[in-house]
C-alpha positions as CSV (number, residue, x, y, z in Angstrom):
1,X,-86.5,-93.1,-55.4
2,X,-83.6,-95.8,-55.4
3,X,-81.9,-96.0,-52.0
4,X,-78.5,-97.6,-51.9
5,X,-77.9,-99.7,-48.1
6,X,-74.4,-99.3,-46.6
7,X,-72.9,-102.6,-45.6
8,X,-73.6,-102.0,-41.7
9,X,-77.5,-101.2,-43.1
10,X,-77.5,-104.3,-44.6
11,X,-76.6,-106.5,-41.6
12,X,-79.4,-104.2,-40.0
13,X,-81.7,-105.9,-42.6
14,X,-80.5,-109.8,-41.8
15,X,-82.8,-110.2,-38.5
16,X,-85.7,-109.1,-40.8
17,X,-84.9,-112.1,-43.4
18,X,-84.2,-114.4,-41.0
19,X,-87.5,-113.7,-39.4
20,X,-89.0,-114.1,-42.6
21,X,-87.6,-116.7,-43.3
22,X,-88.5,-118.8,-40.2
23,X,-91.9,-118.1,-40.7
24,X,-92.1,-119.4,-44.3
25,X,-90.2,-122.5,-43.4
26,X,-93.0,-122.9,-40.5
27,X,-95.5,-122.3,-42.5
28,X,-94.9,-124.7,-45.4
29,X,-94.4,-127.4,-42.6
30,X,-97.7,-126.7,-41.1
31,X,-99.4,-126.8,-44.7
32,X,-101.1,-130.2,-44.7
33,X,-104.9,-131.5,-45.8
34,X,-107.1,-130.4,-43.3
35,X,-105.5,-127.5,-42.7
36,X,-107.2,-124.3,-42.8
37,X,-105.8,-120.9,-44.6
38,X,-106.8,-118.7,-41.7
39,X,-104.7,-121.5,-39.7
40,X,-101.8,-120.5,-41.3
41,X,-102.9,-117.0,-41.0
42,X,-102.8,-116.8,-37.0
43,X,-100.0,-118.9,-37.0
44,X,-98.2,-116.5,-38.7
45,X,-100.0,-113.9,-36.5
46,X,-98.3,-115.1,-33.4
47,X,-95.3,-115.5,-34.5
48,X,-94.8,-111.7,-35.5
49,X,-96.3,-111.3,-32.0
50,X,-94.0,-114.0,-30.2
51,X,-91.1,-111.5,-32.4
52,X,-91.9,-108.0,-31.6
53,X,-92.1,-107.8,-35.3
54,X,-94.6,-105.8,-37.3
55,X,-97.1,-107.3,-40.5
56,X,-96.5,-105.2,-43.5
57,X,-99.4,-106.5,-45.1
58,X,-102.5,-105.8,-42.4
59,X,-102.7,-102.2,-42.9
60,X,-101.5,-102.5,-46.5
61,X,-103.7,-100.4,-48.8
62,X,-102.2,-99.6,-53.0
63,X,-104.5,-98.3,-55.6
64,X,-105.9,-101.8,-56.8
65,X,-106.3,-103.3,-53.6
66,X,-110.2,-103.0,-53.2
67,X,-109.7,-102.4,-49.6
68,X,-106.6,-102.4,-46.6
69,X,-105.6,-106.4,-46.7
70,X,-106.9,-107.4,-43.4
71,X,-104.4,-110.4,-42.8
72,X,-100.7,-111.1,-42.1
73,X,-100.1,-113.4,-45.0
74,X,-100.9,-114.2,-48.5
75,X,-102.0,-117.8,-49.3
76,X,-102.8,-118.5,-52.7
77,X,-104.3,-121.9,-54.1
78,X,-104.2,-123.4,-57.4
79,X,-105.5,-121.2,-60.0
80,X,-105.1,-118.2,-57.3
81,X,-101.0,-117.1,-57.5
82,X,-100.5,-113.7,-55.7
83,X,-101.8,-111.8,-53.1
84,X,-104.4,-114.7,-52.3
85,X,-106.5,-113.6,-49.3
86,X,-106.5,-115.9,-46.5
87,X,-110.6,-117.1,-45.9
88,X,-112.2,-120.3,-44.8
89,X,-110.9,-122.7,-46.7
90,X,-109.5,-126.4,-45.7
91,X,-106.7,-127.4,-47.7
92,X,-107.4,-130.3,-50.1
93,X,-105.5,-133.3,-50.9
94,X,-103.0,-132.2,-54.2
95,X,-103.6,-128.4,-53.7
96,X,-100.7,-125.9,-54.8
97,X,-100.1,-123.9,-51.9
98,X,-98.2,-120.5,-52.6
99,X,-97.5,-118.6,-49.6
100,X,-96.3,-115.5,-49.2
101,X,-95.4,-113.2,-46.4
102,X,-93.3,-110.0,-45.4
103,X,-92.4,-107.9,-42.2
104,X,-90.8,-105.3,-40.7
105,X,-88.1,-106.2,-37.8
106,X,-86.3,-103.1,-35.9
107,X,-87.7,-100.9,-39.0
108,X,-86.1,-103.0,-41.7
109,X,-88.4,-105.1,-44.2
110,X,-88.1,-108.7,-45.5
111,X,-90.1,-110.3,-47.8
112,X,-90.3,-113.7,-49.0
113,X,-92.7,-116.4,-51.0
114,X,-92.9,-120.1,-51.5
115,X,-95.2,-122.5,-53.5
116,X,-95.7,-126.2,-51.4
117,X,-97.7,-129.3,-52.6
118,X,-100.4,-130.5,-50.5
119,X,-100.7,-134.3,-49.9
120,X,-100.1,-136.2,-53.2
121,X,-98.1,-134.1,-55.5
122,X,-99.0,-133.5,-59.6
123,X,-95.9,-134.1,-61.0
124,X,-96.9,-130.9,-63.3
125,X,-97.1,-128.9,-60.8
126,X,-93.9,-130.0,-59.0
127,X,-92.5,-129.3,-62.2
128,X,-94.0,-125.7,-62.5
129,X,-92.6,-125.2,-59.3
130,X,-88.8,-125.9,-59.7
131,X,-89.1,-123.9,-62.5
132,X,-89.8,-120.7,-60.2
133,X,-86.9,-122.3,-58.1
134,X,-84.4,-122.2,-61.1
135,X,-85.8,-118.5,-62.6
136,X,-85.0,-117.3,-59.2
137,X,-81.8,-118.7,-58.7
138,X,-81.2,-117.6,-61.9
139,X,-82.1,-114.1,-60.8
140,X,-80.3,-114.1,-57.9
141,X,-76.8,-115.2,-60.5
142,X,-77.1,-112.2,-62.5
143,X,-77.7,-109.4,-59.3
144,X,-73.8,-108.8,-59.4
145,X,-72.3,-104.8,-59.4
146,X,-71.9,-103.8,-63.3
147,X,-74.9,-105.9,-64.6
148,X,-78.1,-104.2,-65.0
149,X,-81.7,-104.5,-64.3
150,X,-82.4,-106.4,-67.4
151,X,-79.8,-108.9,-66.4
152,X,-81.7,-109.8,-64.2
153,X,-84.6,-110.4,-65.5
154,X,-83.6,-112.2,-68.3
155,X,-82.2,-114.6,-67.1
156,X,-85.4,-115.6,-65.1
157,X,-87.7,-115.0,-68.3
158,X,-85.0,-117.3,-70.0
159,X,-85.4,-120.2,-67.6
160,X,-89.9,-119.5,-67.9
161,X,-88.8,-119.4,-72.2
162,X,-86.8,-122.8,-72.1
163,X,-90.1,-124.2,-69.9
164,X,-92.4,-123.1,-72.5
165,X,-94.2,-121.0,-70.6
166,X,-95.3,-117.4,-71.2
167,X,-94.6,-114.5,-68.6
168,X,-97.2,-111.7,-66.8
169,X,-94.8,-108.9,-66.3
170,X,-97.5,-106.4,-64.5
171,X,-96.4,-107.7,-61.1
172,X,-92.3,-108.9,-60.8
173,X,-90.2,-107.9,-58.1
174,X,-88.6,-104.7,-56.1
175,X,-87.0,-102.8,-54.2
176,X,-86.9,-103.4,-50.1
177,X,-85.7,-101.2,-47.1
178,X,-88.2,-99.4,-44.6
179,X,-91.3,-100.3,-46.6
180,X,-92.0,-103.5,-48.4
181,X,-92.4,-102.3,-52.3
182,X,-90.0,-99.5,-53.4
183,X,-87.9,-98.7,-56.5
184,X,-87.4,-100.3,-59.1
185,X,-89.7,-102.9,-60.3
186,X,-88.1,-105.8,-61.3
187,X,-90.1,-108.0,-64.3
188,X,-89.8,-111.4,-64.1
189,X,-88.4,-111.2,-68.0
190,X,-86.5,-108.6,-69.9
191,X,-83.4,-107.9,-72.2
192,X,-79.6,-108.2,-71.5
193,X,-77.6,-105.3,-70.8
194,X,-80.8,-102.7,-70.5
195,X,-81.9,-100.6,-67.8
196,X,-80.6,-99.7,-64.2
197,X,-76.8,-100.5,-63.6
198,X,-76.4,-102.7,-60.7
199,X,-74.4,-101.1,-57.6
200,X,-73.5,-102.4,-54.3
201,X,-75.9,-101.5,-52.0
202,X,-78.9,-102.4,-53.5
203,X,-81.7,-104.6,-52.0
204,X,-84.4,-105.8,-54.0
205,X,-87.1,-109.1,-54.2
206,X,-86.5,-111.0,-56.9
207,X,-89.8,-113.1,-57.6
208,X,-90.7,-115.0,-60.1
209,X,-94.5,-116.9,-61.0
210,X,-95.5,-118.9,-63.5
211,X,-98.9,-120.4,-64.3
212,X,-99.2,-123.4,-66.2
213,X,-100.6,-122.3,-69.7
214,X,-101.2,-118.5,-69.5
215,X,-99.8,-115.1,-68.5
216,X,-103.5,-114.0,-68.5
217,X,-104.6,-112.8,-64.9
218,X,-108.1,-112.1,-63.2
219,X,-108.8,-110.3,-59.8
220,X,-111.4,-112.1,-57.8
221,X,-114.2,-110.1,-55.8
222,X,-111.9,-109.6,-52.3
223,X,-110.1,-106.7,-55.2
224,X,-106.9,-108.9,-53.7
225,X,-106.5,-112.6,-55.1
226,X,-105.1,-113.0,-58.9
227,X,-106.0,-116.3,-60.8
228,X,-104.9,-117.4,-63.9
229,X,-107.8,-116.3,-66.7
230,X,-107.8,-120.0,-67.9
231,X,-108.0,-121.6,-64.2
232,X,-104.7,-123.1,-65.1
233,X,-102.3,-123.3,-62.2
234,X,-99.6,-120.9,-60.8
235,X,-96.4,-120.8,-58.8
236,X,-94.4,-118.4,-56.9
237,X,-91.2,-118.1,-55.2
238,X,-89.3,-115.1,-53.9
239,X,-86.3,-114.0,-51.8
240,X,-84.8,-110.4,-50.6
241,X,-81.6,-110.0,-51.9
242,X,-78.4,-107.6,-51.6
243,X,-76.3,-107.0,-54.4
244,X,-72.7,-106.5,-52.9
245,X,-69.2,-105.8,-54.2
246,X,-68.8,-109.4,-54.4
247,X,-71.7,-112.6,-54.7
248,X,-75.2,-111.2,-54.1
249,X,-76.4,-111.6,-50.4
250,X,-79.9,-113.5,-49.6
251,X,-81.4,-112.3,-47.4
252,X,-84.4,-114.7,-46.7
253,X,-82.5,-117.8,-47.4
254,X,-84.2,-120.9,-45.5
255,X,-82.1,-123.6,-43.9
């Protein structure tokens, strides 16, 4: 079901994204060679301890998650792109980072992604990730009241099309409130003017991911990380978002 937030829910929802948010922003600054993922993982732990928050991904459980998630953060490297399970690994001189990471703050939910260079950056992969950056700000342009759904998502598939690159659509975006994935599904492309009208009220993720050469995914053994099928690269990048009567609210947004 589709829940429309009134405007005093939604300012209920801004300690949640600026939580988020913080812890993102921390997290990419702590991302450096040598680094452990299950660093970032406890760091991330303590900080939704230090908050009175709650993890929305520990006890997190869907039907293709091979088991409940076990951590408090998704860290995804290289070839990996979503839903990467943080284990013991030590980040590498010109690894693609994408981190990912929601929570739930006085009941409300927030949830939020990044991709980071490591060290010495590819200038590929720098360029794979400002395309996530312009697909979501893209996004984010076209949640306005009287557009619809597919508005949305084209214009992020538009910005992957002019990139050359092709586009997975069996994970994309959705809706956000008391739980972390909720109605609708947002793909990350789509056609103009189809699907749900756009109305005030509405608070969704909008998050696009590219990989390099492919939209060809492969689970690994934990039933959690994706990788590209090619072991070509991947980005991601998301914010929460509130569509208002006037320009869309983000939620997440990082200083």
């Amino acid at each position: 079901m589709i829940e429309l937030r009134t405007p005093a829910q939604i300012d209920q929802m801004r300690p949640a994204g600026r939580f988020v948010a913080s812890v993102i922003t921390s997290l990419a600054d702590k991302a450096a060679v040598g680094v452990n993922l299950l660093e970032l993982d406890e760091r991330a732990h303590k900080m939704i301890r230090d908050a009175g928050a709650e993890s929305c991904y520990i006890d997190y459980h869907p039907s293709f998650g091979a088991s409940p998630f076990g951590k408090v953060l998704c860290t995804s490297v290289n070839d990996a792109v979503l839903h990467g399970l943080p284990h013991d690994y030590t980040l590498q001189d010109g690894d693609l980072l994408s981190v990912d990471f929601a929570a739930s703050v006085d009941g409300w939910v927030s949830d939020s992604a990044l991709s980071v260079i490591v060290g010495t950056p590819d200038p590929k992969d720098q360029a794979l990730i400002d395309t996530t950056q312009r697909a979501l700000d893209a996004g984010i342009a076209a949640a306005r009241p009287g557009n619809k759904l597919g508005d949305i998502s084209f214009a992020i598939g538009s910005v992957a099309a002019e990139a050359g690159l092709k586009v997975n659509l069996q994970f994309g975006g959705h809706g956000v409130g008391r739980t972390m994935h909720g109605e609708p599904h947002v793909p990350n492309d789509g056609r103009a003017g189809r699907g749900l009208k756009l109305k005030p009220g509405l608070v969704i993720a909008i998050e696009p991911w590219f990989l390099h050469t492919t939209d060809e995914i492969q689970f690994d053994p934990d039933g959690w990380t994706i990788r590209s099928a090619d072991g070509s690269r991947g980005a991601h990048t998301e914010h929460t978002i509130a569509i208002t009567s006037g320009d869309p609210v983000v939620l997440t947004a990082r200083d």
